[in-house]
N, C-alpha and C positions, 0 to 999 in steps of 0.2 A: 727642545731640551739639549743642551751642553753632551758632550761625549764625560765619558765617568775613567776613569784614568785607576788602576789599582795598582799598587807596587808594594812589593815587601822591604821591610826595615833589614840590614843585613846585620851581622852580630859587633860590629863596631859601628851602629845607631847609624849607618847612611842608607842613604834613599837614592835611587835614579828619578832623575826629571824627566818626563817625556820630552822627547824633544821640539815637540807641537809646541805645547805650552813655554820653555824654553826660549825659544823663537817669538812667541806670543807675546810674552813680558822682556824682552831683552835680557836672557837670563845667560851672557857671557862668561865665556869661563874664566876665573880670578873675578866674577862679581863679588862684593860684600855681600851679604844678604841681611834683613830682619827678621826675625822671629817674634810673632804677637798673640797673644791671646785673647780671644774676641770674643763674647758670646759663649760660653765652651767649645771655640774650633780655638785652631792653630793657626796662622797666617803665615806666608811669607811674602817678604820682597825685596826688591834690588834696591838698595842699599846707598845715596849719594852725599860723600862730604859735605858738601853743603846743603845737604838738602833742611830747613826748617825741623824745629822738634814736631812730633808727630801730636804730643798733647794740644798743639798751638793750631788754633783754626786754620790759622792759610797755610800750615803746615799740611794739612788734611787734605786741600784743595792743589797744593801744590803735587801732591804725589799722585793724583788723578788727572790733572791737566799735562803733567810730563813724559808719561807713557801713551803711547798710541791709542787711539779712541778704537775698539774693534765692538764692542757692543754698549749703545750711546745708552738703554733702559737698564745697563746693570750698572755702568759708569755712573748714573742719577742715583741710584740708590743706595749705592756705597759711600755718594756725597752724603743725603739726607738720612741711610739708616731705615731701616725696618718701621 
C-alpha cells in the first residue's frame, strides 16, 4: 500500500506538494501543471509544450512512457484503465 499523503486547502485554494511526491513526478518549481477529472478524482500533472493532446491515444501513452517508470503494475493500469 502507497503512503496517503493529507494536506489542507489554505483560503486562497493552494495546496503543499509533498515533496516525496514532487520529486516522484518531476514536479519543479515554475512546472506548468494539468488539472483533470477522472472518474470523480481530480488529477494533476506536469504540464509539456509539446506534449500531444491528452484526448489522443499516443498522447495517453506518451505522458506515461515520459516520466520515470517507479511502479511498472500502476504504470499498466493507468495505460489500460480499470
Amino acid at each position: 500500500m502507497k503512503p496517503s499523503f493529507k494536506m489542507r486547502i489554505g483560503e486562497r485554494g493552494q495546496v503543499v506538494i509533498p515533496k516525496e511526491l514532487r520529486e516522484r513526478f518531476g514536479l519543479l518549481p515554475n512546472t506548468d501543471v494539468e488539472f483533470l477529472e477522472e472518474k470523480g478524482r481530480l488529477l494533476v500533472r506536469p504540464l509539456q509544450p509539446e506534449e500531444p493532446s491528452r484526448d489522443d491515444v499516443w498522447g495517453k501513452v506518451w505522458g506515461v512512457l515520459r516520466r520515470k517508470v517507479t511502479d511498472v503494475d500502476r504504470d499498466i493500469e493507468e495505460m489500460r484503465g480499470r
